[in-house]
Each structure stands twice: as structure tokens, then as C-alpha cells.
C-alpha positions as CSV (number, residue, x, y, z in Angstrom):
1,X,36.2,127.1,106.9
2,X,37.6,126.1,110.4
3,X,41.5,126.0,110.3
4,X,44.3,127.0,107.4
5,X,44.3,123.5,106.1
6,X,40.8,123.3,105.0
7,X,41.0,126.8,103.4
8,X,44.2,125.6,101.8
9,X,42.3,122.9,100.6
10,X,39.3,124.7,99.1
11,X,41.1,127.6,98.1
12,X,42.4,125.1,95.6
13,X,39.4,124.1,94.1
14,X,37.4,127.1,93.8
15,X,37.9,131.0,93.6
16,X,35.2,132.4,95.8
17,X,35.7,134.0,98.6
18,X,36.6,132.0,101.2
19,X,35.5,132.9,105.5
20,X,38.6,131.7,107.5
21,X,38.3,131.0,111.0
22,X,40.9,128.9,113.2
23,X,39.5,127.7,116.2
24,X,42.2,127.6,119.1
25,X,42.1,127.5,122.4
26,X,44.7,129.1,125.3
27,X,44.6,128.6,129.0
28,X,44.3,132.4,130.1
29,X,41.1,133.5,127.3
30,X,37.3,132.1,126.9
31,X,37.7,133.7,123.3
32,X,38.8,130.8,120.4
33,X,38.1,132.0,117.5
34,X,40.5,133.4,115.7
35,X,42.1,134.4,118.9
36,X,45.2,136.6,118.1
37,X,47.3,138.1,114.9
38,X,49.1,134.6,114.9
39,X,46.4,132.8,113.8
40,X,44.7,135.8,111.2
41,X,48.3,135.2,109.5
42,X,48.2,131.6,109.4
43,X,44.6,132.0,107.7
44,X,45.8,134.5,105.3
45,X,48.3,131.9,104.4
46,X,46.0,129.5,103.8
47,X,44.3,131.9,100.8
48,X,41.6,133.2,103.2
49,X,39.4,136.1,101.8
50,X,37.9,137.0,104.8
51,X,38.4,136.3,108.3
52,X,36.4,136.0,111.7
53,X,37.8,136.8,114.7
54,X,35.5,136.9,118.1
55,X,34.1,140.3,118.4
56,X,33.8,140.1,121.9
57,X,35.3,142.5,124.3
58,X,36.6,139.4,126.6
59,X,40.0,139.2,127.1
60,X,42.2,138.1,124.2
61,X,45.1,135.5,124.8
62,X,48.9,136.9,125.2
63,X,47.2,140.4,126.2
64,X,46.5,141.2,122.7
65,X,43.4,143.5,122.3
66,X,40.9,143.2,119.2
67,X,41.7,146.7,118.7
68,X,45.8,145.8,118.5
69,X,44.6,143.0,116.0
70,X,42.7,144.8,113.7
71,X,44.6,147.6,113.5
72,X,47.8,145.9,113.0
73,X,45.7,142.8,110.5
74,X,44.8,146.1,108.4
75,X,48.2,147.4,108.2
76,X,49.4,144.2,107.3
77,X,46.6,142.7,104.6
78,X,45.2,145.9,103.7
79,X,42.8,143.9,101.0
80,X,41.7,141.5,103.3
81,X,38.5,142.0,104.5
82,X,37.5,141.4,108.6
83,X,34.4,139.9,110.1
84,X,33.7,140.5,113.9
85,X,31.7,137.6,115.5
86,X,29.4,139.6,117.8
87,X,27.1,138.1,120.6
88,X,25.1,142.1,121.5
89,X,24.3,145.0,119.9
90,X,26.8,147.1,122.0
91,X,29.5,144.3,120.5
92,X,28.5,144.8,116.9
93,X,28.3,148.9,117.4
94,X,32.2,148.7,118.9
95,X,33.6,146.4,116.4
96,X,31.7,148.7,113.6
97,X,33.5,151.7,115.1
98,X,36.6,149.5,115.3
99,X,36.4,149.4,111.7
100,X,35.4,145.7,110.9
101,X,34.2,145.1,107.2
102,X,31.6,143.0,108.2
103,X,29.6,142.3,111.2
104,X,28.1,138.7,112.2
105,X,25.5,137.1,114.7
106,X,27.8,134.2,115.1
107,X,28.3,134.6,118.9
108,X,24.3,135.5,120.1
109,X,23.7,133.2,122.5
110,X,26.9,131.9,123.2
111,X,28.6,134.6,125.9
112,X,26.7,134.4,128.8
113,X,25.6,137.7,128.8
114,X,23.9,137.4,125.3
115,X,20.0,136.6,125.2
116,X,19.7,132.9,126.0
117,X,17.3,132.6,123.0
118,X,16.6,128.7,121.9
119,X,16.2,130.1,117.9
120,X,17.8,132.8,115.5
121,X,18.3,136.6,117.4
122,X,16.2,138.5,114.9
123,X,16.1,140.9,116.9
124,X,19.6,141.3,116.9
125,X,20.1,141.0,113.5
126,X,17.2,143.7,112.8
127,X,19.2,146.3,115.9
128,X,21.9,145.6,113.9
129,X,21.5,146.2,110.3
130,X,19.3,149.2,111.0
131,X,21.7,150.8,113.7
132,X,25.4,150.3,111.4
133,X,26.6,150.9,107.8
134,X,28.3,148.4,108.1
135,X,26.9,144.3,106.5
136,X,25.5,142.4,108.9
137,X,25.6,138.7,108.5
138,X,22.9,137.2,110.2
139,X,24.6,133.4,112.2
140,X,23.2,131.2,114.4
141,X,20.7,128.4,115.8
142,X,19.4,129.5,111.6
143,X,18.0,126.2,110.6
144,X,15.1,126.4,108.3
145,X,14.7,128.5,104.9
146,X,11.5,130.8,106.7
147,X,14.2,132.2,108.9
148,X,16.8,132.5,106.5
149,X,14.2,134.9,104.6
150,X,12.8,136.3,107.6
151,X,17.0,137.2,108.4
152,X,17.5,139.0,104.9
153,X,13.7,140.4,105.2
154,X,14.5,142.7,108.6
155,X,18.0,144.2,107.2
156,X,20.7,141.0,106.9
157,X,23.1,141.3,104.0
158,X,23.4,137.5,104.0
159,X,22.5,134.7,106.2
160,X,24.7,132.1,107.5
161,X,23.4,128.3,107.8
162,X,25.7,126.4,109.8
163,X,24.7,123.4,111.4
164,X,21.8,122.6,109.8
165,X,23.6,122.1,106.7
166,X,27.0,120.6,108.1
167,X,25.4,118.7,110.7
168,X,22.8,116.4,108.8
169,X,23.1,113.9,112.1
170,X,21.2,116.6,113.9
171,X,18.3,117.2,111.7
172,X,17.9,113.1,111.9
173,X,17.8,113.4,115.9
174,X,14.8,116.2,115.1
175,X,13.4,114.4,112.9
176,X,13.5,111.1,115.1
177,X,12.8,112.6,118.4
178,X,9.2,114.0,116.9
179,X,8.5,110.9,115.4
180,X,9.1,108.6,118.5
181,X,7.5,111.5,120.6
182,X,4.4,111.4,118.4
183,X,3.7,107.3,118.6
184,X,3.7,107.0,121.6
């Protein structure tokens, strides 16, 4: 759940765990999600479970470091388990070592350094869950149930499906755009 108000809000309707992230953007940093400590306490707040934060090694906003924010997010909420939002293998392996709880996929594709890949990174997912003891949480461009099972098949401890679930206006373009392509 995007921002502490909806995971206020369905923290109070349900008890499972809920992901928090809180999308925010600064001038001086390309990372926005869950950029620095202010906004991890602000989800914990909220009644978060868990909590993304980018996983990137990009600079953070007010010169906070992921390492300063997990370390101190740990001291502080030492129940409170940490997702890193990874876009490479090198990314997942430093956020592993950095002590994360959980690594996720979420980012693959969306750094420019990251394989520029028009479907799901198996092969990230796979490099991944074979390479860390850590769960890997396989997210991203994951839009039909063959990759889902294909995700939990090569190593994923669970799969993430985003916007083909939360974005029904999408699948309707698909849908449409094959259609119109296909009568004429």
C-alpha cells in the first residue's frame, strides 16, 4: 500500500500483514520510494508490517544512506520486517548483506542500468533466489498466472502482481489494441 493513509485504512480492516511504501519525491535524489527514516516512521505509524524502501545504491535525499536507514529502522522497530526494492543482482546481494528481511524485483527495469527487458526478469529472480538466503519476492511487468508460476517455479518465495491486478484499464487497452489490430 502506497502512503500511511491507505495502510491506516486497511490496517483497520484486516490483520495481515500489510507492505508499506510511501512514494515521495525530493529535488536532489532519483530514488522515491520510501526515500529516508522520515517516511519508514510515518509508515510504521500507519500499522505497516513490512516496508519497501529502494534498494538502490543511488543517492538518498538529505544525504542519508540505505545503510544509515536500515540500521537505524532496525534499532528503532526491531520487529518490523524490511524489504529492499532491487533493480540487479549486485543490488539484491548488497542489501542481503545489509541485512534486509526480504529482497524484491520491484525496480528491474526501472534504473537505467537494469536489463531493459519488456516482461518479468526471471532471470533475475532465478540469480537471486539461488545466490541469497534471504526471500526473494519476485515484482514486475508480472501479468499473467504462467509467469507467476514460472516466478515461484525458478526459486521466488512469492510473487507480486501489480498492475495487472490494480490497473484493469490496462489489460482493456491489451485486450483492445489486439482486437482492432486483428480486424483490420
Amino acid at each position: 500500500a502506497n502512503y500511511p493513509e491507505n495502510v491506516s485504512l486497511i490496517r483497520e480492516i484486516t490483520s495481515l500483514p500489510v507492505i508499506g511504501i510511501y512514494k515521495k519525491i525530493y529535488k536532489e535524489s532519483e530514488v522515491f520510494i520510501t526515500p529516508t527514516l522520515q517516511e519508514v516512521d510515518s509508515l510504521v505509524e500507519a500499522g505497516a508490517d513490512i516496508i519497501a524502501l529502494d534498494g538502490t545504491k543511488r543517492p538518498r535525499p538529505q544525504k542519508q544512506t540505505l545503510s544509515d536507514i536500515i540500521k537505524k529502522g532496525k534499532e528503532q522497530y526491531p520487529d518490523l520486517c524490511f524489504m529492499a526494492d532491487v533493480s540487479t543482482e549486485e543490488e539484491g546481494k548488497y542489501c542481503h548483506d545489509l541485512g534486509f528481511d526480504i529482497i524484491a524485483t520491484t525496480l528491474s527495469g526501472y534504473t537505467p542500468y537494469s536489463p531493459q527487458i519488456s516482461g518479468p526478469d526471471f532471470k533475475l529472480v532465478a540469480r537471486l533466489a539461488n545466490r541469497l538466503s534471504t526471500p526473494v519476492i519476485a515484482e514486475g511487468r508480472i501479468s499473467k498466472p504462467e509467469e507467476a508460476r514460472i516466478m515461484l517455479e525458478i526459486g521466488a518465495w512469492s510473487v507480486v502482481v501489480g498492475g495487472a491486478i490494480t490497473r484493469p484499464h490496462t489489460i482493456t487497452q491489451k485486450f483492445a489494441s489486439a482486437l482492432t489490430a486483428q480486424s483490420l
